[in-house]
C-alpha positions in Angstrom: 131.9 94.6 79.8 130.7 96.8 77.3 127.3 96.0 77.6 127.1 97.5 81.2 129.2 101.1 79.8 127.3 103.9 80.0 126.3 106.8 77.5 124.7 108.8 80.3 124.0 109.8 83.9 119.9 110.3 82.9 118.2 109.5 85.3 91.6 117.8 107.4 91.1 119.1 108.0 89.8 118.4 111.6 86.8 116.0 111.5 83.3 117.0 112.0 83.3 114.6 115.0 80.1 113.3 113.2 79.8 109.5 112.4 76.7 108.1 110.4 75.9 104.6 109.5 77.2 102.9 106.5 80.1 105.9 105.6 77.4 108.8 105.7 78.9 111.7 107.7 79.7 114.8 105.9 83.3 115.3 106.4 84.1 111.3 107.1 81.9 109.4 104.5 84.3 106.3 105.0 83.7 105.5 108.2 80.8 103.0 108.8 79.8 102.1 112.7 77.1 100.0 111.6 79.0 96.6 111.4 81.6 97.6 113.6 84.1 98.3 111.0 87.8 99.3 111.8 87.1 103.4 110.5 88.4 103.5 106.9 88.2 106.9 106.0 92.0 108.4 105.5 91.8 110.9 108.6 89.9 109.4 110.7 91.8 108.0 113.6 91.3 104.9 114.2 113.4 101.2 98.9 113.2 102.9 99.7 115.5 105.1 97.5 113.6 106.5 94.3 117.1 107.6 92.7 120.0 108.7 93.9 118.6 109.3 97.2 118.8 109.2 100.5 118.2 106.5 103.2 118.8 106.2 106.7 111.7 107.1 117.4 108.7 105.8 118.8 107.9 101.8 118.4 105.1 99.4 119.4 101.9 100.9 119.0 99.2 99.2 119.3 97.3 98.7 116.3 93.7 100.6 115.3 90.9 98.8 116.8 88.2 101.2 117.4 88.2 105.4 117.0 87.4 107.0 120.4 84.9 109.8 120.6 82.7 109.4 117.3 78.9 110.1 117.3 76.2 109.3 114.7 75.8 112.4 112.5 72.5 114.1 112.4 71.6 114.0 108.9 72.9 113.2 105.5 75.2 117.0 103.6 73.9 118.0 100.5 76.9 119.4 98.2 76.2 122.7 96.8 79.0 122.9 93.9 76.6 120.6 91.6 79.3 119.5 89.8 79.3 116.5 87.5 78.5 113.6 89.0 78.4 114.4 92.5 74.4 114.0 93.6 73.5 116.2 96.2 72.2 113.5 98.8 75.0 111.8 98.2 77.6 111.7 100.5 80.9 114.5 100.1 84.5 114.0 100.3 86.6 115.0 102.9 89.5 116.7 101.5 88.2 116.8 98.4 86.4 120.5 98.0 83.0 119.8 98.7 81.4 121.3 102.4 78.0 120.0 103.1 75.0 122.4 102.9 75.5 124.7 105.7 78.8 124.8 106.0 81.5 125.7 103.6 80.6 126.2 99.7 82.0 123.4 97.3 85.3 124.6 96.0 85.1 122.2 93.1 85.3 123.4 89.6 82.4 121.9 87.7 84.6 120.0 85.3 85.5 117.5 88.5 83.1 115.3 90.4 83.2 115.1 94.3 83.1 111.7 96.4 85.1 108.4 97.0 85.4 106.8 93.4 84.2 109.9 91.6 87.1 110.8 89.2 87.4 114.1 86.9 86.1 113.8 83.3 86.7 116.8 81.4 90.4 116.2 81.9 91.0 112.4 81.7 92.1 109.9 84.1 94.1 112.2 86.8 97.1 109.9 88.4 98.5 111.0 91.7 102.2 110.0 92.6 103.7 109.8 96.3 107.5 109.7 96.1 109.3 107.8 98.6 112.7 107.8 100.6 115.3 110.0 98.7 113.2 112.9 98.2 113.3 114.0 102.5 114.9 117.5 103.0 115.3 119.8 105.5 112.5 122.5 105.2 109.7 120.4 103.8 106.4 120.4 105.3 107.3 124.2 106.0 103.3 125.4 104.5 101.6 122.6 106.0 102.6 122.1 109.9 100.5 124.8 111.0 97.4 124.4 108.1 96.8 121.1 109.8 97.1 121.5 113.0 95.0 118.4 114.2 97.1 116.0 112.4 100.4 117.4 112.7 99.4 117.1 116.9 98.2 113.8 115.8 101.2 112.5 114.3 103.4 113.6 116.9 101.4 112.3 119.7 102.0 108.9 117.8 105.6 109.2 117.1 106.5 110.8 120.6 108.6 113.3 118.8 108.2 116.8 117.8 107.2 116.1 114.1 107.7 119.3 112.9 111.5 120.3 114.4 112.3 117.0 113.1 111.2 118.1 109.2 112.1 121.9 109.5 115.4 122.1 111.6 116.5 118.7 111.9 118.5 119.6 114.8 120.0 116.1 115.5 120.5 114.6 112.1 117.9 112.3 112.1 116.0 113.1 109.3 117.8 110.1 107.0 117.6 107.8 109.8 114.4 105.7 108.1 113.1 105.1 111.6 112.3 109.0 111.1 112.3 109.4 106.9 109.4 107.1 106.4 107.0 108.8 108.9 108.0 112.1 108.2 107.3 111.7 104.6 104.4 109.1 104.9 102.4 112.7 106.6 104.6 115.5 104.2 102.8 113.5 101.5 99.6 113.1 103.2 99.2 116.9 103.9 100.0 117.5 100.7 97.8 115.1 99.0 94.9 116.9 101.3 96.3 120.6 100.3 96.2 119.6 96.6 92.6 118.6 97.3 91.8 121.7 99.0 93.1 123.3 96.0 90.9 122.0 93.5 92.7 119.8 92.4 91.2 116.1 91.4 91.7 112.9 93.1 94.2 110.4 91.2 92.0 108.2 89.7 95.2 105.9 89.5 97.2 106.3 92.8 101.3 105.2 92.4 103.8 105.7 95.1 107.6 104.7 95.3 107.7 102.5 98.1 106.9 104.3 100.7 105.1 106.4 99.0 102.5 103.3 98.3 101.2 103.8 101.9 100.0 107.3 100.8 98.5 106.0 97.5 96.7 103.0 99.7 95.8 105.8 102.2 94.5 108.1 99.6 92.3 105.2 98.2 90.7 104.8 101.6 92.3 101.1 102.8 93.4 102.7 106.0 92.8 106.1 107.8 95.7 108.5 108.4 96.7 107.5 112.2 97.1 103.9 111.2 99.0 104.5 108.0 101.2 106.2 110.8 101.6 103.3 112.6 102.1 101.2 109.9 105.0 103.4 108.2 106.5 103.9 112.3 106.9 100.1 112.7 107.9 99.6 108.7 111.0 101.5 109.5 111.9 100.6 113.4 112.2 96.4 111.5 113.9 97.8 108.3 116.4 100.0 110.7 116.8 96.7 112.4 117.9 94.6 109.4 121.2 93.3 109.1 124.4 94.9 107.7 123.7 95.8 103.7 124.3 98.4 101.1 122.9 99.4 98.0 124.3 100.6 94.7 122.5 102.9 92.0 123.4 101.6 88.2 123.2 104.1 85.4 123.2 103.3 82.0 122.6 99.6 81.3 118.8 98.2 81.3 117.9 96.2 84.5 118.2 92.9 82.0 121.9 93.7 81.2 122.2 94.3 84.7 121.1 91.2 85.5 123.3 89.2 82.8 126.1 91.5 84.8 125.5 89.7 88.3 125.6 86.5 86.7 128.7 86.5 84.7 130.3 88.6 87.5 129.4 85.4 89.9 127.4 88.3 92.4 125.0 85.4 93.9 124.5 87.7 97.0 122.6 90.9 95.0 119.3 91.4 93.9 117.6 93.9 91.8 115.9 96.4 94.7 114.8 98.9 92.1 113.7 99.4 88.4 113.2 102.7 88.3 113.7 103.8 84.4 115.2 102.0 81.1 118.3 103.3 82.0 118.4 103.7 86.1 118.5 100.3 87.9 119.4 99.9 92.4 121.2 96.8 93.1 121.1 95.5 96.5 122.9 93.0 98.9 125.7 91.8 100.7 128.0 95.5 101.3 131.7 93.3 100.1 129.4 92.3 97.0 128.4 95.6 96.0 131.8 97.0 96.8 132.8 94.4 93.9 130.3 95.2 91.8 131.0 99.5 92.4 134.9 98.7 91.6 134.0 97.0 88.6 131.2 98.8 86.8 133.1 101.6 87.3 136.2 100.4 85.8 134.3 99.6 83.0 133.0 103.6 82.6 129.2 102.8 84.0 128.2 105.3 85.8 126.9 104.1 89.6 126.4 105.6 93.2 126.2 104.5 96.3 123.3 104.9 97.9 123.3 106.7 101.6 121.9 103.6 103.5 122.9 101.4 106.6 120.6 97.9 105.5 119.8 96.3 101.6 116.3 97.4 101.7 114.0 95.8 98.9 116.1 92.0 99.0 116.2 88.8 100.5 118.0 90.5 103.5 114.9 92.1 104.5 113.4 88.7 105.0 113.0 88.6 108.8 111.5 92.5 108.8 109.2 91.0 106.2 107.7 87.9 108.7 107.7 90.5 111.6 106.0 92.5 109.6 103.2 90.3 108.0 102.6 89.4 111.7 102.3 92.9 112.7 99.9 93.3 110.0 97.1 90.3 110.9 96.1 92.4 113.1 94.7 95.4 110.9 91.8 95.2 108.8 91.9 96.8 105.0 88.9 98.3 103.6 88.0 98.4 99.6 90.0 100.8 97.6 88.0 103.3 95.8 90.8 104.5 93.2 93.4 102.2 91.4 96.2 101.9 93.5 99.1 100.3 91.5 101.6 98.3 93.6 105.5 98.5 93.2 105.7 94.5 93.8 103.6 93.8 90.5 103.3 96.7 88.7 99.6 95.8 88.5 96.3 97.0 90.6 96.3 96.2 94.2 93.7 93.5 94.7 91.4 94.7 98.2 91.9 91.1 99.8 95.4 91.1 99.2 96.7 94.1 100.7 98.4 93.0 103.4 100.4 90.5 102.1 101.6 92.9 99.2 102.6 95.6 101.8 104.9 92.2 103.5 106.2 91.4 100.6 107.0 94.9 99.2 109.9 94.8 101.8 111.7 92.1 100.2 110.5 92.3 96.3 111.8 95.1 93.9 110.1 98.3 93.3 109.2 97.6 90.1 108.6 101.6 89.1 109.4 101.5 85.6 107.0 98.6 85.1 104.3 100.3 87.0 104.5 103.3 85.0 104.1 101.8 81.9 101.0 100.4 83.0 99.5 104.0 84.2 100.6 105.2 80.6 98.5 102.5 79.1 95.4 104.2 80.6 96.0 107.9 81.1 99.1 110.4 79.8 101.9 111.8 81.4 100.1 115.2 81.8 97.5 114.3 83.5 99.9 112.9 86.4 100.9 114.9 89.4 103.3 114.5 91.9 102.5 115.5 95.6 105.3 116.4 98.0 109.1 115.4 96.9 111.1 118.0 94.7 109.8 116.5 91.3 111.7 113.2 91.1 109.4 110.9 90.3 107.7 113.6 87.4 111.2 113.2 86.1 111.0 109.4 85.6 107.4 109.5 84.3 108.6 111.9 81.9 112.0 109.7 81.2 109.9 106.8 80.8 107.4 108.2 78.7 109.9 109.5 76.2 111.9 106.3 75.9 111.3 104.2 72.9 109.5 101.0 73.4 110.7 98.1 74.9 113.3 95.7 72.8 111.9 92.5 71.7 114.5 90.2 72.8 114.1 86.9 70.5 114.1 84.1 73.5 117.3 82.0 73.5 115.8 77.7 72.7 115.9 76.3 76.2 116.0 73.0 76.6 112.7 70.8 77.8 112.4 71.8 81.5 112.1 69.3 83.3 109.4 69.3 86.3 110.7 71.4 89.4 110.6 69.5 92.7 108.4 70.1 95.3 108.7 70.6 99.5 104.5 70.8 101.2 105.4 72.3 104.4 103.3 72.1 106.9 103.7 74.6 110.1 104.1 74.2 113.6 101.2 75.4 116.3 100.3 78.6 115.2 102.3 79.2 111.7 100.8 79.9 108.4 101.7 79.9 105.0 104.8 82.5 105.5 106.7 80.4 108.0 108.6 78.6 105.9 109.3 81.5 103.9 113.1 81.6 105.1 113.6 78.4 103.5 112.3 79.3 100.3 114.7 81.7 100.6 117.7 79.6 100.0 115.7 76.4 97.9 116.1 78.6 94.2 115.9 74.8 92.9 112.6 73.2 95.0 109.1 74.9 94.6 108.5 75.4 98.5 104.9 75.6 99.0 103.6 75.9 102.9 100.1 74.2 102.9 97.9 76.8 104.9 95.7 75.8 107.7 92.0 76.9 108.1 91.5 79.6 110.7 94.6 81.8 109.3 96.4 83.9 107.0 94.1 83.7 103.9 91.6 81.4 105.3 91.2 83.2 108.1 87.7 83.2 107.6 87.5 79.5 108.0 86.8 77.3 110.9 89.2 76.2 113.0 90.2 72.6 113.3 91.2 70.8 116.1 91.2 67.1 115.2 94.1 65.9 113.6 92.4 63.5 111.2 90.7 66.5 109.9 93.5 68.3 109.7 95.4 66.0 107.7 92.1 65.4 105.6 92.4 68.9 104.8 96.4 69.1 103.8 95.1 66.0 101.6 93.0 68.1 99.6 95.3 70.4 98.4 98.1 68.7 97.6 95.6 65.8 96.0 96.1 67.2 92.3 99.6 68.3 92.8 101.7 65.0 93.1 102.8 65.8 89.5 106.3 66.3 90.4 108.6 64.1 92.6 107.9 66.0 96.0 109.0 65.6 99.9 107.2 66.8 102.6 108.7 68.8 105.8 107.1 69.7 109.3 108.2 71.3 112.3 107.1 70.4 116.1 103.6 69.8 115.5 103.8 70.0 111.9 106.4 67.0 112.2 103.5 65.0 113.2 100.9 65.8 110.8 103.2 65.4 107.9 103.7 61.8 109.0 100.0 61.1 109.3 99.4 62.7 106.2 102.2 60.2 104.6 100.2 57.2 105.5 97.4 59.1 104.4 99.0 58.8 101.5 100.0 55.4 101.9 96.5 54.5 102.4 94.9 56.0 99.3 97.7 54.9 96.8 99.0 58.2 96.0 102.5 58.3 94.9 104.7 58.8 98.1 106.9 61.6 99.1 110.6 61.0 98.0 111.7 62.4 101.7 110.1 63.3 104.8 111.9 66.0 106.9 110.8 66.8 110.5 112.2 69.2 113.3 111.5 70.2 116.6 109.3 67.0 117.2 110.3 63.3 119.1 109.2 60.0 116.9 105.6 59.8 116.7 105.1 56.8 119.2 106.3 59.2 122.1 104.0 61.2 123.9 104.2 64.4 123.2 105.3 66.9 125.9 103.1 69.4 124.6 99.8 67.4 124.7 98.4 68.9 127.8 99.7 72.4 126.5 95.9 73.5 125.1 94.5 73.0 129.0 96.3 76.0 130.4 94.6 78.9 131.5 95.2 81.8 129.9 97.8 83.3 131.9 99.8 80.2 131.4 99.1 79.3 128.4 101.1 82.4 127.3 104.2 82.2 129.9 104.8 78.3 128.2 104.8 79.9 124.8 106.9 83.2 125.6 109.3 79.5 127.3 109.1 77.7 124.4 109.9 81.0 122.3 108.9 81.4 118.4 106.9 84.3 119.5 107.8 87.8 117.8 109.0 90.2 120.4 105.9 92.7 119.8 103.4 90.5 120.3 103.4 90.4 123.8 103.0 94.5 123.5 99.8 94.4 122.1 97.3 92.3 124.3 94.6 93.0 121.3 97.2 91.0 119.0 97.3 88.4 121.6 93.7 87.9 122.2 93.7 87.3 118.1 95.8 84.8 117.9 95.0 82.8 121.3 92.0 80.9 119.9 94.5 80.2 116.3 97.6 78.9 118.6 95.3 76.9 121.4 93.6 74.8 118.9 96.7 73.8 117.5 98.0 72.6 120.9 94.5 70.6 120.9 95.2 68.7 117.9 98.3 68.1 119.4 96.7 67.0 122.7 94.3 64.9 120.7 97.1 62.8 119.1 96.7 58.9 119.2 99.3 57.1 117.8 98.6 54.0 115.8 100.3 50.9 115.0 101.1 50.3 111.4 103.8 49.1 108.9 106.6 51.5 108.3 106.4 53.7 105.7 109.2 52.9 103.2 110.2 56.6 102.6 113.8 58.2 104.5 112.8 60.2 107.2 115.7 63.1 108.3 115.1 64.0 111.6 116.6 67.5 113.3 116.5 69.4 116.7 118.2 72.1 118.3 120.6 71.2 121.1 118.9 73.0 123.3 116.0 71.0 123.0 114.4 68.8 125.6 114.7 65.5 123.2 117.1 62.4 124.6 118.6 61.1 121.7 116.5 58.6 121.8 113.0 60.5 121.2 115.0 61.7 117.9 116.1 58.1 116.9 112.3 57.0 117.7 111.4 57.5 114.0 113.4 55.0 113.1 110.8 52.3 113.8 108.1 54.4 111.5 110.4 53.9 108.0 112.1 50.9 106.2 115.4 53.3 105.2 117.8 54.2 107.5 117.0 57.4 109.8 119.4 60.6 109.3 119.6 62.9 112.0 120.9 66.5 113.1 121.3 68.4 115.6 121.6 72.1 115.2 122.9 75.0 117.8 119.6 76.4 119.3 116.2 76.0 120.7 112.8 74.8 119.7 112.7 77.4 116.9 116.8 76.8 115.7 115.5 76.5 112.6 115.2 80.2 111.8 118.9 80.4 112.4 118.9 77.6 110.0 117.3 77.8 106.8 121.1 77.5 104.5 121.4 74.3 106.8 118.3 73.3 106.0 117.8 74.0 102.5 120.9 72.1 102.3 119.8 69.0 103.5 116.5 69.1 101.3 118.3 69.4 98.6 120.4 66.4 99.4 117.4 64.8 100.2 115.5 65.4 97.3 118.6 64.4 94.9 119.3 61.3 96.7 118.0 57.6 94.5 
């Protein structure tokens, strides 16, 4: 165990209330009503543990559609600082010293330049860090509450809390409950990203935040306004609050690599690296009996470790369920272009503007690669010219940590045998589903490449057409998995997914591709019998919805947001219309095994199960799990189980 002993414990301003087109009003220039825009300038309305921190309200609001109360601005500001790079008809930052003519002078020095994507030059590449959960005390905010009046009266209007008594006096102990840490910081650090501003000081030209703090770095670079940063961070931590019992455990000493080779020879299957914060400060993450293990024995062994003051395993596999709940929640926000470099914990690269939503998703469950992402920023600026905004200094610490630590070891790779190709499982979703709802699965499948083919009219083809034939459909599944048959593969659907996945088969069949080795189906009778749901897509509105909230599958917040619903009606009802235009054909049996599975709760006879018999030459294996027509998120060990089997099976 020496390798894990330790040497060391190291470690607005109010708007205007003017709106012009295309982003041109003097205090909001982000905001464009010309195309009908969601606002995108950072006020407009519209991990968590760093170190060896801290973790621990209102819920449901309805997310940002349109800002109340704007009117087009009268005319275009003129700045009056005339500092570099900041033409005068051009249009000024809000927050970031610059007053249109008439107004307030510009309070920039003339060694920075003033608007969205106009970064100091005298002084090199300013970065800007927002520190996350850990860093909440009692007392902050103290200087800001009252210097933004408008937004502290915002925020608490959102959060139907006195924001404020919460950060100052904590008078109930809330303040490390993360239903309450994440907003409270998420607007400590906004204020005082807006104060620093007001102070002359630059915008980050890079923008870096721990975890939480990333919602202050995406809000600084204009993807989202303050109020729905608000609502973003208020609904991250009501599902993270919500996620099952974990714990978390703060490793000192070791490298994140040798605490990996630790898990392993320690047989810890259940715990996964949450944070990378420095060479020498690594947060494990998982099952609470595993990291009791793991406490007990890296202690024995003199490395120094801390448990972290939290009730879930934030940043790991366990979050998986806040994670789908949570990509959900975001479909129905729109992102706008970043106009700084925001580096994201989950890749320790830039943030690509089309891909924001599904990094903030993801984020839950991935590791806060910090160390990582500094390393990049020190590629392209210096530890100087970074600042931290709100927090007590932590993360200035690590940058400096980091920056002073020699460069990474050069470990010479072990020879690895030949790897041989990795199966595959398409998966292809049931009315409504995307690419992420078979992510559960791919959860417990470390040995199968699980790969959800998406549909158009969703998730990252959103833009796309919908399609309603099932011909088409499978036509298009066809097409991405064409040049992908590389690898032995199966393919698995659920309810109307079930049926698709056997069409695209003889699809298959038809064209002389090489056939699946398996074809699992769920929640869906033998092909040759009717469907129940085929007059599903003929429901009025009203009813449409009351079968669906029935059939269940539906995340509990949906139904709280009639906006949401309105999105996603059109996505779900032409699903149920390709399943209402389903014709089943006679033809030879396909000669792959076919494993069929339903809840018990389901309305299938035994016999609608054992009708797929007839459409396969190998004998049919069937299962029945406890559960309704969605038992398979209860499922996914179970599952992943049976693929496996299926996959290994001659």
């Amino acid at each position: 165990m020496k390798a894990y002993r330790s040497q060391s414990f190291s470690h607005a301003r109010s708007c205007c209330g003017r709106v012009a087109q295309c982003g041109r009003c003097p205090s909001k220039p982000e905001l464009c009503i010309e195309n009908g825009d969601v606002p995108r300038s950072p006020w407009l309305s519209a991990s968590e543990p760093q170190g060896l921190g801290r973790e621990f309200g209102k819920v449901g609001e309805k997310p940002l559609q349109r800002t109340a109360g704007i009117r087009q601005c009268e005319g275009q500001a003129r700045c009056k600082g005339g500092a570099a790079g900041c033409p005068s008809s051009e249009t000024t930052a809000e927050g970031g010293g610059h007053e249109p003519a008439g107004r307030l002078p510009c309070r920039h020095p003339r060694t920075l330049c003033c608007g969205p994507g106009v970064r100091a030059s005298a002084a090199g590449m300013p970065a800007v860090l927002f520190p996350g959960q850990g860093s909440q005390t009692r007392g902050m905010g103290s200087d800001l509450f009252d210097r933004y009046p408008e937004l502290t009266a915002l925020a608490t209007d959102i959060l139907g809390y006195d924001l404020p008594r919460l950060c100052l006096e904590d008078p109930d102990g809330r303040l490390d409950d993360t239903r309450y840490t994440q907003p409270a910081l998420y607007v400590v650090n906004a204020l005082s990203y807006q104060d620093s501003l007001e102070r002359g000081e630059p915008e980050g030209a890079y923008l870096l935040g721990h975890s939480l703090g990333e919602y202050n770095a995406l809000h600084a670079a204009g993807a989202f306004d303050f109020e729905t940063g608000l609502k973003l961070v208020l609904k991250r931590g009501e599902l993270m609050a919500r996620a099952p019992d974990g714990a978390m455990l703060a490793v000192v000493g070791p490298d994140a690599d040798e605490v990996r080779a630790f898990l392993a020879e320690e047989g810890l299957s259940r715990l996964d690296v949450a944070n990378i914060n420095t060479p020498v400060q690594t947060v494990l993450s998982g099952a609470r009996d595993e990291i009791e293990r793991a406490h007990k024995t890296l202690d024995a062994c003199g490395t120094r470790v801390a448990r972290l003051k939290v009730s879930a395993a934030f940043h790991s596999r366990f979050m998986a369920a806040a994670r789908d709940e949570f990509a959900a929640f975001l479909k129905g926000f729109r992102f706008a272009p970043l106009r700084a470099t925001v580096i994201a914990n989950l890749t320790a690269r830039p943030y690509p503007d089309q891909d924001v939503a599904a990094t903030l998703s993801e984020q839950i469950c991935g590791s806060v690669r910090w160390l990582d992402s500094v390393r990049y920023l020190l590629e392209r600026t210096t530890a100087g010219h970074c600042r931290e905004v709100g927090g007590g200094g932590v993360l200035t610490r690590m940058i400096r940590q980091i920056d002073a630590a020699p460069a990474p070891r050069v470990r010479e790779p072990k020879p690895q045998p030949q790897p041989q190709s990795r199966p595959r499982l398409f998966c292809i979703a049931y009315a409504g589903g995307d690419e992420r709802a078979y992510a559960g699965l791919a959860e417990h499948c470390p040995d199968v490449d699980v790969v959800t083919l998406e549909r158009p009219g969703r998730g990252r083809r959103a833009s796309e057409p919908l399609l309603r034939d099932p011909a088409a459909i499978v036509d298009d599944l066809l097409r991405q998995l064409r040049d992908r048959l590389d690898a032995p593969y199966a393919l698995y659907g659920h309810s109307l997914g079930a049926r698709l996945a056997f069409l695209l088969c003889r699809r298959l069949r038809a064209e002389q591709l090489p056939a699946p080795a398996h074809l699992f189906v769920s929640g869906e009778s033998g092909p040759a019998v009717p469907s129940r749901e085929r007059h599903t897509w003929e429901l009025p509105a009203d009813a449409f919805w009351d079968h669906l909230k029935e059939l269940g599958g539906i995340p509990a917040e949906l139904w709280e947001h009639p906006d949401l619903m309105a999105y996603y009606e059109p996505v779900i009802r032409a699903d149920f219309t390709a399943l209402g235009a389903y014709r089943h054909e006679d033809a030879p049996p396909l000669d792959v095994p076919v494993t069929a599975m339903a809840g018990e709760d389901e309305w299938f006879t035994r016999a609608d199960l054992e009708a797929w018999q007839q459409e396969s030459t190998r004998p049919l294996t069937t299962h029945r799990f406890p559960g309704d027509h969605f038992f398979i998120r209860a499922q996914w060990p179970a599952l992943a189980r049976i693929v496996a089997a299926g996959l290994a099976a001659p």
